[in-house]
LOVEXVO-59239 format. One record per residue (C-alpha): residue number from 0; residue in three letters; z, x, y. Coordinates in steps of 0.1 Angstrom, whole numbers, plus 2048, in hexadecimal, padded with zeros to 3 digits. Layout:
# LOVEXVO-59239
<NUM; ALA; <Z; X; Y>>
...
# end
This chain:
# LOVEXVO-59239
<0; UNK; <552; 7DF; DDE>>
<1; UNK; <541; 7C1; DD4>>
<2; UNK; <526; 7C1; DBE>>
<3; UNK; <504; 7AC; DC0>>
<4; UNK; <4EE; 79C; DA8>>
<5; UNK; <4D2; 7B0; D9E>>
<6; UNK; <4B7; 79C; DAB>>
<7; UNK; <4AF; 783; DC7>>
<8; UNK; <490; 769; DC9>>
<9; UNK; <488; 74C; DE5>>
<10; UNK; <4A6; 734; DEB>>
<11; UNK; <495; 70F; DF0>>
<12; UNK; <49A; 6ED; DE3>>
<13; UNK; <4B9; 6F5; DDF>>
<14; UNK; <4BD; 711; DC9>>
<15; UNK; <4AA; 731; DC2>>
<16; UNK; <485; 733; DB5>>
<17; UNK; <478; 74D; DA0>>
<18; UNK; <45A; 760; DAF>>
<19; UNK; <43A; 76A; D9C>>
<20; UNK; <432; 789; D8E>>
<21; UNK; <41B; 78F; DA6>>
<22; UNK; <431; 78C; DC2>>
<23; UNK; <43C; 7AE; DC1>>
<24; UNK; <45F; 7B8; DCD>>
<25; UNK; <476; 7D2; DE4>>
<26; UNK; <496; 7DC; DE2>>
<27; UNK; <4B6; 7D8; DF4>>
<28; UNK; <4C7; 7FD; DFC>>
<29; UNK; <4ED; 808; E06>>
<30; UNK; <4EA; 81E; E20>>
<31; UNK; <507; 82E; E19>>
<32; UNK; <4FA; 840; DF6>>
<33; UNK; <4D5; 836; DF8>>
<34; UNK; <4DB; 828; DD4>>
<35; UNK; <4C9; 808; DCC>>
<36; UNK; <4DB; 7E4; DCE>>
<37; UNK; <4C4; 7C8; DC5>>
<38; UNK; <4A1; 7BF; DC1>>
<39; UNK; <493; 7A7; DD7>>
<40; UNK; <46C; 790; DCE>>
<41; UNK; <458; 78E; DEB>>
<42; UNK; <455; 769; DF1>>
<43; UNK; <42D; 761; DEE>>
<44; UNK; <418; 74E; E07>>
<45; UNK; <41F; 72D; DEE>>
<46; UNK; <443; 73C; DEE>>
<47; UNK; <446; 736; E12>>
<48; UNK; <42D; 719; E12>>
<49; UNK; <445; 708; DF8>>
<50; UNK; <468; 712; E0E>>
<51; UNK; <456; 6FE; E2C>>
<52; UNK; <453; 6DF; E18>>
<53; UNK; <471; 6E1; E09>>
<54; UNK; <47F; 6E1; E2E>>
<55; UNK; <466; 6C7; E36>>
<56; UNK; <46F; 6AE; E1C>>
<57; UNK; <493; 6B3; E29>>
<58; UNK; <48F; 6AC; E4D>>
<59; UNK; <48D; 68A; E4F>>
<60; UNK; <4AB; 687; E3F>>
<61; UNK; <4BC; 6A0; E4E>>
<62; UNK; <4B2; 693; E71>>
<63; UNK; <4BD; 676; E6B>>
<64; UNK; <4E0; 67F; E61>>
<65; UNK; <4FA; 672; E7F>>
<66; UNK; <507; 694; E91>>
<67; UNK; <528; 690; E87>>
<68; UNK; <51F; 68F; E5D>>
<69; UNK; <50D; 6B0; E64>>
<70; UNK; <527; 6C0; E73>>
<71; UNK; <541; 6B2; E57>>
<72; UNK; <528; 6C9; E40>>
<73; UNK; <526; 6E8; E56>>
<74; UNK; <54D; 6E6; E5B>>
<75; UNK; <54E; 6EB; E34>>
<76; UNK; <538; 709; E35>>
<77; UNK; <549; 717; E52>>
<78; UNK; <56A; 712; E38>>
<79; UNK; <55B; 723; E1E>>
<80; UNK; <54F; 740; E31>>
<81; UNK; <571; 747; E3A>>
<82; UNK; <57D; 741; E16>>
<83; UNK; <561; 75B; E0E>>
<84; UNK; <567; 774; E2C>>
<85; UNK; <570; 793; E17>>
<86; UNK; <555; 78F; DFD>>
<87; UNK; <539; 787; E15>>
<88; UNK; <541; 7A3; E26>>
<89; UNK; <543; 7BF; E09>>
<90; UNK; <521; 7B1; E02>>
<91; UNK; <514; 7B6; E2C>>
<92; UNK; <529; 7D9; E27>>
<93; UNK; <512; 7E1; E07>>
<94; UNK; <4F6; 7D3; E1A>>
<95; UNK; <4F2; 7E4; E3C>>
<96; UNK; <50F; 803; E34>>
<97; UNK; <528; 7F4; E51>>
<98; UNK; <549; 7FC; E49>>
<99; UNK; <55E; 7DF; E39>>
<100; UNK; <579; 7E1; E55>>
<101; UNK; <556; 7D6; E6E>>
<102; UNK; <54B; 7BB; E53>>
<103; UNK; <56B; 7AF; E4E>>
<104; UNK; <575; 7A6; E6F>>
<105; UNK; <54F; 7A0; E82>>
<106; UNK; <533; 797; E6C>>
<107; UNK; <53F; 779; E58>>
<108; UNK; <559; 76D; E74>>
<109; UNK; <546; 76B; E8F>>
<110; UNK; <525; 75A; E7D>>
<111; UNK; <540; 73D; E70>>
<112; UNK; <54D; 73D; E94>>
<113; UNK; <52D; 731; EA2>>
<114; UNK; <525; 718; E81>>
<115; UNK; <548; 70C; E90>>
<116; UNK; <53F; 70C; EB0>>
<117; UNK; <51D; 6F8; EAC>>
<118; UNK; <52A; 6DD; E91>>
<119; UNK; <547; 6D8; EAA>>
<120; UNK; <52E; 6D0; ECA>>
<121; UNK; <517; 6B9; EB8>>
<122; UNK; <532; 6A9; EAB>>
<123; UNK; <541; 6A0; ECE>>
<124; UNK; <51F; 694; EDC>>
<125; UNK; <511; 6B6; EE3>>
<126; UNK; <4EF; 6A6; ED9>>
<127; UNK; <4F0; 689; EF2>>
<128; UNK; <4D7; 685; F0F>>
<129; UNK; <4DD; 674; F2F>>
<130; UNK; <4D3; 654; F3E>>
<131; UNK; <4D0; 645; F64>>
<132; UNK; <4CB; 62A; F75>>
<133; UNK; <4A6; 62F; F82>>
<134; UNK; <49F; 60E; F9A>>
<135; UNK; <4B4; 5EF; F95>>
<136; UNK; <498; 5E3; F7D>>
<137; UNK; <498; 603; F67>>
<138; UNK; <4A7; 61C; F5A>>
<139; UNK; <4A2; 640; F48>>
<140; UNK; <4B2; 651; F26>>
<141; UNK; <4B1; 66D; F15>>
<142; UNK; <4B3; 67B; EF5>>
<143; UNK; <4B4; 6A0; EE2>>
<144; UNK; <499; 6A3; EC5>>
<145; UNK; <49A; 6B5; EAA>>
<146; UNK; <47F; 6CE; EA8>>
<147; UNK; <475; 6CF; E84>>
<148; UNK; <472; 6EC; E69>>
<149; UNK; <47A; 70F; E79>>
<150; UNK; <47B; 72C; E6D>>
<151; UNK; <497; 749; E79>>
<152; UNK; <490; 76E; E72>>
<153; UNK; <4AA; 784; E6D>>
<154; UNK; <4B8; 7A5; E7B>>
<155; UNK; <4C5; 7C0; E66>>
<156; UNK; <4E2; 7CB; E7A>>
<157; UNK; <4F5; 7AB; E72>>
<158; UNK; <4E2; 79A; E5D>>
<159; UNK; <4FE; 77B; E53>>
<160; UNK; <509; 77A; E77>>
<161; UNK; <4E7; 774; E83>>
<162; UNK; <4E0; 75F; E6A>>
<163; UNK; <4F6; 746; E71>>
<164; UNK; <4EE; 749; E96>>
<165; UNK; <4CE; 73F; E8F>>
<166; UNK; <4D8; 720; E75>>
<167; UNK; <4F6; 711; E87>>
<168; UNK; <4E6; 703; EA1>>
<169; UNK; <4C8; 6F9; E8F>>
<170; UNK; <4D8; 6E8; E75>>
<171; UNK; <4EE; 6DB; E8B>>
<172; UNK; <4D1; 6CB; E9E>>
<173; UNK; <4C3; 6B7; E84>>
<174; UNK; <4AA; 6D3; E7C>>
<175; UNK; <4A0; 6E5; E59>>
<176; UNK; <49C; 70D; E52>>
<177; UNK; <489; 720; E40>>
<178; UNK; <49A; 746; E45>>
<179; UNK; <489; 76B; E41>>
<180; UNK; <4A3; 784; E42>>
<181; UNK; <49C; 7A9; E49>>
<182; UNK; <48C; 7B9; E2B>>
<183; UNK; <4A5; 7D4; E31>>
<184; UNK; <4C3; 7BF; E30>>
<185; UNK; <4BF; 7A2; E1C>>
<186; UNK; <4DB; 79B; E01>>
<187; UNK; <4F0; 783; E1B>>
<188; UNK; <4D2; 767; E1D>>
<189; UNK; <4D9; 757; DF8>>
<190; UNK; <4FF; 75B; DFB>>
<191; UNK; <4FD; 748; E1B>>
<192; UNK; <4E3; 72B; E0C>>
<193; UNK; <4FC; 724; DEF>>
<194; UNK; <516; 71E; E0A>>
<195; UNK; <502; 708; E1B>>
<196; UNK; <4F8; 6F6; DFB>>
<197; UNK; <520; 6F8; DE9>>
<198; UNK; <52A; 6EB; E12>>
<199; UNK; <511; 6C8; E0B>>
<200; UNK; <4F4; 6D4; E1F>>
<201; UNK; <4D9; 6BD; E0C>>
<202; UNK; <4BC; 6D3; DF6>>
<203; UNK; <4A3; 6E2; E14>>
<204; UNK; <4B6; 6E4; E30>>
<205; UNK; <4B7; 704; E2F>>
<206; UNK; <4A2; 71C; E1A>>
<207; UNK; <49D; 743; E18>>
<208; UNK; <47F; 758; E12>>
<209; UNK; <478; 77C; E10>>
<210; UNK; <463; 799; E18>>
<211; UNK; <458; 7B0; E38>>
<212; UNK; <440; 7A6; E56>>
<213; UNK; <424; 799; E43>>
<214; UNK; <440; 780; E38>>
<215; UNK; <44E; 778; E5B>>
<216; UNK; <42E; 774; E69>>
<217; UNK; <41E; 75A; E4E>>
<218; UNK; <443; 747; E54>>
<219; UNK; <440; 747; E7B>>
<220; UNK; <41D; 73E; E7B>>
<221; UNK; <41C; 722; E61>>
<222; UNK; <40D; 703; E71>>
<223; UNK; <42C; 6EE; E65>>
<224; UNK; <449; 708; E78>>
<225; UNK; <452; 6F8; E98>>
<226; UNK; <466; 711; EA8>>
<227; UNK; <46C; 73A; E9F>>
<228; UNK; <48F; 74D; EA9>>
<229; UNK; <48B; 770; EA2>>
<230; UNK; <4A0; 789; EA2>>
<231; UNK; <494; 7B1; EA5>>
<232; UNK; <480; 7C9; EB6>>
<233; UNK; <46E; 7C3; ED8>>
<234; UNK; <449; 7CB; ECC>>
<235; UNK; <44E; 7BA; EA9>>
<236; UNK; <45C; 79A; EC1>>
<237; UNK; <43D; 79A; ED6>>
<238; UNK; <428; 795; EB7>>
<239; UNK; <43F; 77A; EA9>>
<240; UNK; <43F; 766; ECE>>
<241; UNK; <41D; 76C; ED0>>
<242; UNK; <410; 75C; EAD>>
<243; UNK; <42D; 741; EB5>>
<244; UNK; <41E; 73B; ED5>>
<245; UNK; <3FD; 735; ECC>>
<246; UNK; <407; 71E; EB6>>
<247; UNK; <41C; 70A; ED2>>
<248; UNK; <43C; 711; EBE>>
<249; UNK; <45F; 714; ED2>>
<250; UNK; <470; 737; ECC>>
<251; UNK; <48E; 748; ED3>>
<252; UNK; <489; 76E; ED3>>
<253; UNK; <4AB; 785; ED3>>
<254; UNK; <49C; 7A8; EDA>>
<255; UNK; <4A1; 7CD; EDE>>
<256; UNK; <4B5; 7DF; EFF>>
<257; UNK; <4C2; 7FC; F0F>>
<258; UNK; <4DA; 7EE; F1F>>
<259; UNK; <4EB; 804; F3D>>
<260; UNK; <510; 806; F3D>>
<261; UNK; <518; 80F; F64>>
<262; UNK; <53F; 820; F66>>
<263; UNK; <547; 818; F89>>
<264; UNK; <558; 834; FA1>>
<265; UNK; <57B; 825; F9E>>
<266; UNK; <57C; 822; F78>>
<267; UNK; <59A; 82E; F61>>
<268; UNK; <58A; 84A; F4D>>
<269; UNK; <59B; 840; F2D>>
<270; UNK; <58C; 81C; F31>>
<271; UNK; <56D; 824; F38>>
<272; UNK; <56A; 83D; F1B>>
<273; UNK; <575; 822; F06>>
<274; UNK; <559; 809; F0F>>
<275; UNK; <543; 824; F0C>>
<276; UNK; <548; 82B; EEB>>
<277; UNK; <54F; 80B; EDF>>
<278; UNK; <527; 802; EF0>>
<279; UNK; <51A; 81E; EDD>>
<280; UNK; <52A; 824; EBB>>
<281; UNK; <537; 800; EAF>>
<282; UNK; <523; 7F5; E93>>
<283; UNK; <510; 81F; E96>>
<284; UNK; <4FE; 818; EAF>>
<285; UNK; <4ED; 7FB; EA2>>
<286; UNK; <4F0; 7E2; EBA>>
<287; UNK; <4D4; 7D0; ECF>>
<288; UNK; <4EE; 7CE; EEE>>
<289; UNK; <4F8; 7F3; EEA>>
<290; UNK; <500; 805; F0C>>
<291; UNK; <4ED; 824; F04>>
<292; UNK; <4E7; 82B; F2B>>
<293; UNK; <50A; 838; F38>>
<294; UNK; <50D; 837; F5F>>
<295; UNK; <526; 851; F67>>
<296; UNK; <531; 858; F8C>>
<297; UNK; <52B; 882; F90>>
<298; UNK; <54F; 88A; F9A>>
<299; UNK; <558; 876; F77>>
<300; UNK; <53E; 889; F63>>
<301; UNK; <556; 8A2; F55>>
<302; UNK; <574; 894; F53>>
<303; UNK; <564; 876; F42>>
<304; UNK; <552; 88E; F26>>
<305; UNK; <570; 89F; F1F>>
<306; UNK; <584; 885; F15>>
<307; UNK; <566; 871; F01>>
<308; UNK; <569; 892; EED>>
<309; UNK; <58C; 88C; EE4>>
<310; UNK; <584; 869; ED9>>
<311; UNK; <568; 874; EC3>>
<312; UNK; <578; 87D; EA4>>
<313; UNK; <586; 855; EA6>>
<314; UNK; <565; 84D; E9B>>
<315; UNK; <56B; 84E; E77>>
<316; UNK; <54B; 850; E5A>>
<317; UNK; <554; 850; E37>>
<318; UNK; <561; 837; E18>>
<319; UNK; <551; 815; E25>>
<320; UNK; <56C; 802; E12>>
<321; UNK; <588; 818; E26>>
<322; UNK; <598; 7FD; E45>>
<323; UNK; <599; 824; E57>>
<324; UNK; <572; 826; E56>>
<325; UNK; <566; 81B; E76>>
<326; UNK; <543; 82B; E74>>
<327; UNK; <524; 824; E59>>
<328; UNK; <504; 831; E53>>
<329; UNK; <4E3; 828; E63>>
<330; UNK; <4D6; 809; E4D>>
<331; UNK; <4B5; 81B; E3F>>
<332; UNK; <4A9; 83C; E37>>
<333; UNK; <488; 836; E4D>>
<334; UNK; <4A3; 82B; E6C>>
<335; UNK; <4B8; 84A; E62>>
<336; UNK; <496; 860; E6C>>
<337; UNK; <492; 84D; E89>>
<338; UNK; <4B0; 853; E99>>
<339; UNK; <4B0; 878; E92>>
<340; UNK; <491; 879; EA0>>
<341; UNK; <49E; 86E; EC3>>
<342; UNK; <4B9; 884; EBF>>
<343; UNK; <4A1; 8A8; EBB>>
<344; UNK; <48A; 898; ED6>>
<345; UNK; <4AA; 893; EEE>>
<346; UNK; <4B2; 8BB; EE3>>
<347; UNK; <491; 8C8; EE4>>
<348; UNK; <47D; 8B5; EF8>>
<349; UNK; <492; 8A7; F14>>
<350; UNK; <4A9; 8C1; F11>>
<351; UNK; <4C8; 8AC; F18>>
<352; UNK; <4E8; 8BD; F12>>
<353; UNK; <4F4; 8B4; EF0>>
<354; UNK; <51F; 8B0; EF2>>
<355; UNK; <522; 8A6; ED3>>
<356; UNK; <513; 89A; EB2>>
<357; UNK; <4EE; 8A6; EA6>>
<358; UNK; <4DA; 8A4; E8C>>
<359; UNK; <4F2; 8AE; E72>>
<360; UNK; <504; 892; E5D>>
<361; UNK; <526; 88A; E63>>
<362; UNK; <541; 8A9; E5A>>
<363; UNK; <559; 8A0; E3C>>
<364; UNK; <541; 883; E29>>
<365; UNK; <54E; 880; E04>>
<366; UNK; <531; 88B; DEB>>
<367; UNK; <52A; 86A; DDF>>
<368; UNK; <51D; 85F; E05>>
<369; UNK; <503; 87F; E0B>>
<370; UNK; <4E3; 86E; E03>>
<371; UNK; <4ED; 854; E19>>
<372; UNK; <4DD; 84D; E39>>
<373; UNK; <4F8; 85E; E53>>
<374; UNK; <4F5; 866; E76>>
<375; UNK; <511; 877; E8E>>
<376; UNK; <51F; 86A; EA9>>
<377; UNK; <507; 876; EC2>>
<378; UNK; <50E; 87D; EE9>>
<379; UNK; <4F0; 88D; F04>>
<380; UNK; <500; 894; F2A>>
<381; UNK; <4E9; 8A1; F4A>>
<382; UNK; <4D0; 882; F3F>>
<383; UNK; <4B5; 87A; F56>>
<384; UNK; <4A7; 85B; F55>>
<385; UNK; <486; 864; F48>>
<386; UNK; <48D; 875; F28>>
<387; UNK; <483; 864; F06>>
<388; UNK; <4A6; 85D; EFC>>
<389; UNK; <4AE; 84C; F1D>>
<390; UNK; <492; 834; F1F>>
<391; UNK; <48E; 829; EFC>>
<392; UNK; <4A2; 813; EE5>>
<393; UNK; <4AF; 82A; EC6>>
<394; UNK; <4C5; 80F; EB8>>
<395; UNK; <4DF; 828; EAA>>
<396; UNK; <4FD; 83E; EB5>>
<397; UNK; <4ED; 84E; ED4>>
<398; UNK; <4FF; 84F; EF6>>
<399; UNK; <4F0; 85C; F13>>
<400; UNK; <502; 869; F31>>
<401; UNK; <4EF; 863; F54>>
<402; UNK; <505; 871; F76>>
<403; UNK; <501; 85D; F96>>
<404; UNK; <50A; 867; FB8>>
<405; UNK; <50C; 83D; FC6>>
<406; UNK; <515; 81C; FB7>>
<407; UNK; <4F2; 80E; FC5>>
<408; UNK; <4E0; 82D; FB6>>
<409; UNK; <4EB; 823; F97>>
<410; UNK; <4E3; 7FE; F9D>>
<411; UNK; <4C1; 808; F9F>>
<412; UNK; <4BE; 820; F82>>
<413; UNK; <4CE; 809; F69>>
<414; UNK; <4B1; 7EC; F74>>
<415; UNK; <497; 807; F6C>>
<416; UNK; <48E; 7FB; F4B>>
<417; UNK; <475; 7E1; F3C>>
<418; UNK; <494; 7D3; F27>>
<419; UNK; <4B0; 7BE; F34>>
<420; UNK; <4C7; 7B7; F15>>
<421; UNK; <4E9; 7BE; F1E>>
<422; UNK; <4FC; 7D4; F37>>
<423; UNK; <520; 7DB; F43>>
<424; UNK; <538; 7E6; F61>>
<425; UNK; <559; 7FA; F5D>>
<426; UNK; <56C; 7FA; F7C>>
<427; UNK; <592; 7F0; F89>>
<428; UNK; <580; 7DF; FA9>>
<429; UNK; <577; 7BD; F95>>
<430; UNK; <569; 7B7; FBC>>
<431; UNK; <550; 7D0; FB9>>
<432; UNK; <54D; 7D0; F91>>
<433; UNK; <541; 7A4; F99>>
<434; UNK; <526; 7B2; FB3>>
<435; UNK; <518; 7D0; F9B>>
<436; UNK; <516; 7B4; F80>>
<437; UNK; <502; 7A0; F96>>
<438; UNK; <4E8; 7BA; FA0>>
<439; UNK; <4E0; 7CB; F78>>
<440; UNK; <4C1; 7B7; F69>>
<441; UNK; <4D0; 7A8; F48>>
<442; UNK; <4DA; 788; F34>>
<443; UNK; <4FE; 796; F25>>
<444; UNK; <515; 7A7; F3E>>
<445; UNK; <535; 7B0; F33>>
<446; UNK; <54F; 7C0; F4F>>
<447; UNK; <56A; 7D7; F41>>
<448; UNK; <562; 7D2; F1D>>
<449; UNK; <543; 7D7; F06>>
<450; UNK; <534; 7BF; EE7>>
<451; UNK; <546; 79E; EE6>>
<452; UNK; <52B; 781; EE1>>
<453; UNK; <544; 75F; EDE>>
<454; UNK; <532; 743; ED1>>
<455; UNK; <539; 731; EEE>>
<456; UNK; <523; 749; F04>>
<457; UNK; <4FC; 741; F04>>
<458; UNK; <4EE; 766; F02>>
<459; UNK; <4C8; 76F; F0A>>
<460; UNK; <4B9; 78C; F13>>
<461; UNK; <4A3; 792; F33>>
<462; UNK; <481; 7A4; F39>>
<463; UNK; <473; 7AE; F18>>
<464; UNK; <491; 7AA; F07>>
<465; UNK; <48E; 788; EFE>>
<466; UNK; <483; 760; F01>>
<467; UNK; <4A3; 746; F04>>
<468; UNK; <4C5; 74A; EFA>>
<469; UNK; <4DB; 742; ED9>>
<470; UNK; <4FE; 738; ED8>>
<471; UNK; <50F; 720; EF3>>
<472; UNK; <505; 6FE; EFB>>
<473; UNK; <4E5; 70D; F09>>
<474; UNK; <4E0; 718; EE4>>
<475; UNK; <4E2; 6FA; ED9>>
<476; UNK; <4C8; 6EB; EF3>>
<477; UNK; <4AD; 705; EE5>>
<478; UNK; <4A9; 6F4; EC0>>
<479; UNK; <4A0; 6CA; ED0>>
<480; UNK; <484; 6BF; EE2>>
<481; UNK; <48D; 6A6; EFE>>
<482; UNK; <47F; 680; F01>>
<483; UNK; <484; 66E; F1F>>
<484; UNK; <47F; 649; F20>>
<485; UNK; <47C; 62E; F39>>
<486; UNK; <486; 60B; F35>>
<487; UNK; <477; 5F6; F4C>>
<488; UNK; <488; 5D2; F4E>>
<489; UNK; <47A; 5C1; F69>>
<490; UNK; <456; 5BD; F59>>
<491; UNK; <43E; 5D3; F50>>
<492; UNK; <41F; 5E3; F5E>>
<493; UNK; <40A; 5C6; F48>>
<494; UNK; <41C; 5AE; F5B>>
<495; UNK; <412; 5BB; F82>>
<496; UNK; <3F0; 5BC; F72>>
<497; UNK; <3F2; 59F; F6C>>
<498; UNK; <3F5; 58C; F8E>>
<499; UNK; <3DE; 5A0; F9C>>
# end
């Protein structure tokens, strides 16, 4: 595995500044060992207050810059992320204890995927407005702004991914960035600001400061941040939209769900099983979009949990640098307690029938892993939709199995919920699999499958699960401001005053 430098400080102007000794500091952790990677400085109130006019001095510039020079730039990152896929992603495998084989092949490649995707649209006019013909004496155009200095706030669970989610299309927009990364999972945020910089991006564009939610919130409220994407839990997103609000800043906000994945009557077992376990387990569980809620007809129920038993032991923990590892720890020792916390309560409490998995880390873990922060593969059956682990988001490897008796039963139970993330459909009718897709409350929908998020599909959440979209040309909408303009050129208002 790779290995990092020992210490990291706030990225702006272009290269890294040292912190005070004041600052104080936290440390970066691999989940896998619960061994120590780097130190990290808190970036200061003048830390961040010096990132923002770092950004500022840049915009200008920046905004100024023709569409098609940016995207020359970004195309060069993009090229030098894929040069750099393998040691970016030991470093997100160090980082958040995903095995390299999940790195390897998502994190990196799909975050240069949508830097591709964005560079390419501005580049072919994806920034032009419209204009029309409003009387024969006038007409109207548009124009997309850019915003200004934002700031993006980072997820844990894929932290270079959703970093360049959040950069692509502002950059590619004309905007400037100052980026907090999870405090949890940091190490990416540098490696990606010195591809930015080695790429051309000029000093400022895009800058990086660190530290925990008295950091975030300073960042999202400065008076000088025009817009906020965030990234993270629902109630922690509410606080963020909320100080961003007040301010009259725009903001994206990508948040939590428990999503329902509804296994239709006519279903191949073996498929659905698949989906199901690839909506619970990819990435341990700890996906925003996770199908935790498993709809399973009652004459299914059975046959369905016996073979998900079979495919269990697929789901491979151990050596992260091993392709055959498929399955990591939980990022953090305090997540780690969380999750087995849901998991007692769904065993004591709700009294949901435990089929597999526990409490107990996973059987066969080399010595070296122990201290890590491991959770099983966890399955509860004879759920009802009431119990703790049914209604609330544990972001980690927890299915739960609900029985329904009708398709519109199950309609209704899966739109039960405050959150509106995600949800799915397995079925062989692609009829009726269209018309249960139509009827679930959410803002991804996949049919058949479970997880994939192109860069050229806008996702949002619904409900409390989130404010606008990212990715798509809609993602690209949400980081301008629009002008509209007429030209009047048959005289002006002055002039009818004038003869009266």
């Amino acid at each position: 595995m790779a290995q990092t430098e020992a210490e990291r400080h706030a990225f702006y102007s272009g290269k890294p500044q040292p912190a005070s000794s004041s600052s104080g500091y936290f440390e970066s952790i691999d989940p896998s060992n619960g061994e120590p990677l780097c130190k990290i400085h808190t970036s200061s109130r003048q830390s961040i207050d010096a990132a923002i006019e770092s950004a500022q001095t840049a915009f200008s510039s920046w905004s100024a810059t023709p569409p098609v020079e940016r995207a020359r730039i970004l195309q060069r990152a993009v090229s030098l992320l894929r040069q750099r896929n393998d040691a970016l992603a030991q470093v997100e495998t160090l980082d958040t204890g995903k095995p390299f084989s999940e790195t390897s092949t998502v994190d990196v490649v799909t975050g240069a995927d949508v830097l591709e995707y964005f560079a390419n649209l501005v580049a072919s006019g994806g920034l032009n407005g419209e204009s029309f013909r409003l009387r024969p004496s006038a007409m109207v155009y548009t124009s997309k702004e850019p915003l200004g200095v934002c700031a993006g706030i980072g997820a844990w669970n894929y932290p270079i991914q959703i970093a360049l989610w959040k950069s692509a299309p502002c950059l590619a927009a004309g905007n400037c960035m100052v980026y907090k990364p999870s405090e949890f999972t940091p190490l990416h945020a540098q490696y990606l600001a010195e591809v930015y910089r080695e790429a051309g991006l000029p000093n400022g564009v895009f800058n990086v400061i660190y530290g925990a939610g008295a950091a975030g919130g300073y960042l999202s409220s400065h008076p000088s941040i025009a817009k906020v994407s965030f990234t993270g839990q629902v109630a922690t997103g509410k606080k963020v939209a909320g100080a961003a609000a007040g301010g009259m800043k725009y903001v994206t906000m990508e948040l939590g769900g428990k999503s329902p994945l509804v296994v239709l009557p006519d279903a191949a077992v073996d498929q659905a099983v698949d989906v199901a376990m690839m909506a619970n387990f990819f990435s341990s569980g700890q996906v925003c979009t996770n199908g935790t809620r498993v709809f399973i007809p009652r004459a299914m129920k059975k046959e369905f949990e016996k073979l998900l038993l079979e495919k269990i032991p697929f789901v491979r923990a151990g050596d992260l640098s091993d392709m055959a590892t498929n399955f990591g720890p939980l990022n953090s020792k305090v997540h780690q307690a969380k999750v087995l916390d849901y998991i007692r309560r769904g065993i004591e409490e709700d009294k949901a029938t435990l089929l597999c998995g526990g409490v107990d880390q996973p059987a066969n873990l080399p010595a070296n892993l122990r201290k890590g922060f491991w959770v099983q593969p966890t399955v509860f059956t004879d759920c009802k939709d009431d119990m703790a682990i049914v209604r609330n988001e544990i972001f980690g490897p927890v299915m739960s199995i609900l029985a329904y008796d009708t398709v519109d039963e199950a309609v209704q139970r899966a739109n039960t919920t405050e959150l509106g993330l995600a949800a799915g459909v397995v079925g062989r009718d692609i009829d009726q699999c269209h018309m249960v897709i139509s009827r679930l409350e959410a803002g991804i929908t996949w049919v058949n499958t479970w997880g994939e998020s192109p860069a050229e599909m806008a996702v949002g959440g619904w409900k409390q699960s989130g404010l606008g979209v990212e990715n798509g040309r809609r993602g690209l909408d949400a980081w301008v401001r629009n002008k509209s303009t007429i030209i009047e050129m048959g005289g002006s208002a002055a002039t009818v005053f004038s003869k009266l």
